[in-house]
VEXFIGU-137737 format. One line per 5 residues: number of its first residue (from 0); their letters; for each residue x, y, z of N, C-alpha, C. Coordinates in pm, 1 decimal. Layout:
BEGIN
NUM = a = X/Y/Z/X/Y/Z/X/Y/Z  ...
end
This chain:
BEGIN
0 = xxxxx = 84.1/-118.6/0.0/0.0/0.0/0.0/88.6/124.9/0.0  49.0/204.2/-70.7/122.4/361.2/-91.3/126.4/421.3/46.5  238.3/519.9/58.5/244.9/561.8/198.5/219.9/721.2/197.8  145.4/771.2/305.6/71.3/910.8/230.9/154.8/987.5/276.1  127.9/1139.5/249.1/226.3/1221.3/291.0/157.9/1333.3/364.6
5 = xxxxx = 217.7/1315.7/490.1/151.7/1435.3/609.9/169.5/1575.3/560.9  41.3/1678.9/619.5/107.6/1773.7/620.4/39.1/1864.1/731.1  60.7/1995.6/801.7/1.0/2020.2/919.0/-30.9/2201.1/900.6  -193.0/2196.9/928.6/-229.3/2323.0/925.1/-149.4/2412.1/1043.1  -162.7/2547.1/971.3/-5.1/2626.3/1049.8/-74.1/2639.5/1225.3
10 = xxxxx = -192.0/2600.3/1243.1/-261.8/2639.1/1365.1/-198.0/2521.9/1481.0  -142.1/2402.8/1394.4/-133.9/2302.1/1479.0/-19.6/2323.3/1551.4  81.7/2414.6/1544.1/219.2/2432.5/1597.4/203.7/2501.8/1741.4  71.9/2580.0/1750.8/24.0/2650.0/1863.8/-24.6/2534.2/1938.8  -100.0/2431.9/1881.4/-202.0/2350.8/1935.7/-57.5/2265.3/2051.4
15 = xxxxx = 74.3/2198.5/1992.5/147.5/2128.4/2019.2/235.9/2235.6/2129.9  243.5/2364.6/2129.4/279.4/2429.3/2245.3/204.2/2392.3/2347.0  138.5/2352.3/2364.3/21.2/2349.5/2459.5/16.8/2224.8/2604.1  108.2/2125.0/2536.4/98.7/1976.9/2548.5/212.3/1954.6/2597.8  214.0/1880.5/2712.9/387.7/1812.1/2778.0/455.5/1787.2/2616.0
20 = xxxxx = 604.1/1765.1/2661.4/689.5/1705.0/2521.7/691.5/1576.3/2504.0  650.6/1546.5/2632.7/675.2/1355.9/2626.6/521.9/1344.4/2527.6  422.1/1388.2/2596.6/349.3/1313.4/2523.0/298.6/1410.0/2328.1  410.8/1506.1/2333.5/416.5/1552.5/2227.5/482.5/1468.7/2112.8  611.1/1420.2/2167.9/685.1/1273.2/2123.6/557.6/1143.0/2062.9
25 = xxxxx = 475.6/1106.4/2185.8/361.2/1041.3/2137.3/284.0/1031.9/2059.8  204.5/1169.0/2064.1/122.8/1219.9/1914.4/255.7/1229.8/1797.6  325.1/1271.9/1759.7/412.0/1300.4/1665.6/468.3/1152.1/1589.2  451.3/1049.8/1681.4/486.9/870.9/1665.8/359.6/829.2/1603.6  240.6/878.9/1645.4/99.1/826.1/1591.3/34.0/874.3/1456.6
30 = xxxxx = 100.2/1016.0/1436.2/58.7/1060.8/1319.2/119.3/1058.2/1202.7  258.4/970.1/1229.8/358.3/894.4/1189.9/256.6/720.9/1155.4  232.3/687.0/1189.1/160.1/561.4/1233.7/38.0/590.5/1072.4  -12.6/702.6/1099.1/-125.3/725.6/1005.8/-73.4/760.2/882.4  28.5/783.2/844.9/64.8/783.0/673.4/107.7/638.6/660.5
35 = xxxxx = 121.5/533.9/705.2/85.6/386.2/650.7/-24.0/334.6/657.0  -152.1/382.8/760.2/-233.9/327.4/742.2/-352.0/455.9/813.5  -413.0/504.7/711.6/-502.1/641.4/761.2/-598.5/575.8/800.6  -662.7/414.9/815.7/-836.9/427.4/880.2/-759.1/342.3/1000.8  -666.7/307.8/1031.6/-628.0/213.4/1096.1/-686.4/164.4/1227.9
40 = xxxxx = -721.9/86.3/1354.3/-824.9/72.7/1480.8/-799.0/164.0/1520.3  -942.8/241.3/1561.3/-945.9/336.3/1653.9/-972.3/503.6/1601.1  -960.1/501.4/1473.1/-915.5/608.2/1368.1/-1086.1/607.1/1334.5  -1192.0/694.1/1331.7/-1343.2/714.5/1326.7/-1344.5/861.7/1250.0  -1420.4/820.0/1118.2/-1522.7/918.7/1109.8/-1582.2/1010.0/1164.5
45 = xxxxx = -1551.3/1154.3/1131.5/-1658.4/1237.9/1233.4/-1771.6/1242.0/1136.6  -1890.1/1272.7/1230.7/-2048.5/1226.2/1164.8/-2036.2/1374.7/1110.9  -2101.0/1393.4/1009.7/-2097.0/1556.5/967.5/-2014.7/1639.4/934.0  -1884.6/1562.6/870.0/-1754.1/1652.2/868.1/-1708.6/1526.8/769.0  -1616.7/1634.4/699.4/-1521.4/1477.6/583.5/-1352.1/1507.7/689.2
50 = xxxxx = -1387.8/1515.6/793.4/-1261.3/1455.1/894.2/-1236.5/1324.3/975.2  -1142.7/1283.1/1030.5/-1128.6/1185.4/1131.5/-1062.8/1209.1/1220.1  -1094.9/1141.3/1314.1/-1042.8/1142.2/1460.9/-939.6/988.9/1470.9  -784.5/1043.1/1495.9/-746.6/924.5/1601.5/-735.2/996.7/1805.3  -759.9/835.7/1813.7/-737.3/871.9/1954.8/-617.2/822.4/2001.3
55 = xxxxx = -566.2/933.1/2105.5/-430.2/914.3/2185.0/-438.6/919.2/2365.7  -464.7/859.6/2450.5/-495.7/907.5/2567.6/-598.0/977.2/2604.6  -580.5/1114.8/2614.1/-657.8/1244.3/2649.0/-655.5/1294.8/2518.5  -592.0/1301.1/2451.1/-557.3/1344.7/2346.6/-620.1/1315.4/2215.8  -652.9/1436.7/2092.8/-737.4/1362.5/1971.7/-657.4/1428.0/1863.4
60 = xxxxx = -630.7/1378.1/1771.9/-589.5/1419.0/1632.9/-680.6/1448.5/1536.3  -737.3/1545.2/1483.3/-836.2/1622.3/1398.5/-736.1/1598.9/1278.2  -781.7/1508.5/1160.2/-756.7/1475.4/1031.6/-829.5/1498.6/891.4  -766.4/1528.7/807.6/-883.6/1549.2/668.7/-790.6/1452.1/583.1  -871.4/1362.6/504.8/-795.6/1253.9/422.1/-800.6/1273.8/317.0
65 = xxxxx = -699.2/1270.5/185.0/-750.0/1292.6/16.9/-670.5/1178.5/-22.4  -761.1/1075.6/-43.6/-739.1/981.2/-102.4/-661.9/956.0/-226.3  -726.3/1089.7/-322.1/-682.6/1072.7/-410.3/-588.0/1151.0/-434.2  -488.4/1200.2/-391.6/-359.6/1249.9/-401.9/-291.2/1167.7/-280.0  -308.5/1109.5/-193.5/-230.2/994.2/-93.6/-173.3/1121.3/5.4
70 = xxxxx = -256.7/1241.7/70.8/-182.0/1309.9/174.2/-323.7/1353.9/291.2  -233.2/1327.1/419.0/-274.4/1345.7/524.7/-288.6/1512.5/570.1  -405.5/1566.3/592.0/-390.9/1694.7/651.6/-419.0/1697.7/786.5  -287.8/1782.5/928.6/-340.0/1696.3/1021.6/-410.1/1880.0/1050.3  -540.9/1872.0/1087.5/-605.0/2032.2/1133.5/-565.5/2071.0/1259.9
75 = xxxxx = -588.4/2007.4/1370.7/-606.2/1984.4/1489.3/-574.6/1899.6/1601.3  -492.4/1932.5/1702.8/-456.7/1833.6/1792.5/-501.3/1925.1/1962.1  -536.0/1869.9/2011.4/-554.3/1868.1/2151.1/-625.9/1780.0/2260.6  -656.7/1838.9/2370.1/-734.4/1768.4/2467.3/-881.0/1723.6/2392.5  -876.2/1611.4/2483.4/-1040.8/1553.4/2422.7/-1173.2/1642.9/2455.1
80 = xxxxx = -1158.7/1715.5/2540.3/-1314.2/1797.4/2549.5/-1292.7/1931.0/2524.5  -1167.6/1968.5/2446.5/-1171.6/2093.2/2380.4/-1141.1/2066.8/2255.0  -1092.5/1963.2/2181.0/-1090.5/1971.7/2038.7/-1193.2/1977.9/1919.2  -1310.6/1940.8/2010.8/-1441.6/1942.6/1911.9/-1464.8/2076.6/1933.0  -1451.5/2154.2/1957.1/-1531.6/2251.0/1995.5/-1432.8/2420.8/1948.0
85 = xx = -1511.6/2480.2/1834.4/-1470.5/2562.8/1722.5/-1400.3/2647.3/1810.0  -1308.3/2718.1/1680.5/-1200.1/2796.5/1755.7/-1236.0/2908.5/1739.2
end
């Protein structure tokens, strides 16, 4: 299978200030994880949005997928009960 190619809205660099480094290390290993395999367990559909969610701990990765060019857009990373919720 083709391996996609990440790339990260400029908002997400603020989002990753935000977050210990250890578990910045973590997310940064997982979204690594998702350019070999973007639906992979655990990786959901948001209902009403052409995004996905992986989950990390506390932590959620806000994704948009284009299949048809093979690249990952990552939008959004933070805590789980503030990442849904518009900026």
């Amino acid at each position: 299978m083709a391996k996609y190619k990440i790339t990260f809205k400029k908002s997400v660099a603020k989002d990753l200030r935000n977050i210990p480094n250890k578990d910045v290390q973590r997310i940064l290993q997982r979204i690594d994880s998702l350019a070999e395999s973007p639906r992979a367990e655990g990786c959901i559909k948001l209902t009403g949005h052409q995004h996905y969610r992986a989950r990390l701990g506390v932590y959620r990765i806000i994704y948009e997928l284009r299949d048809d060019v093979l690249i990952i857009n990552i939008i959004k990373i933070g805590h789980g009960s503030a990442v849904y919720k518009p900026s």
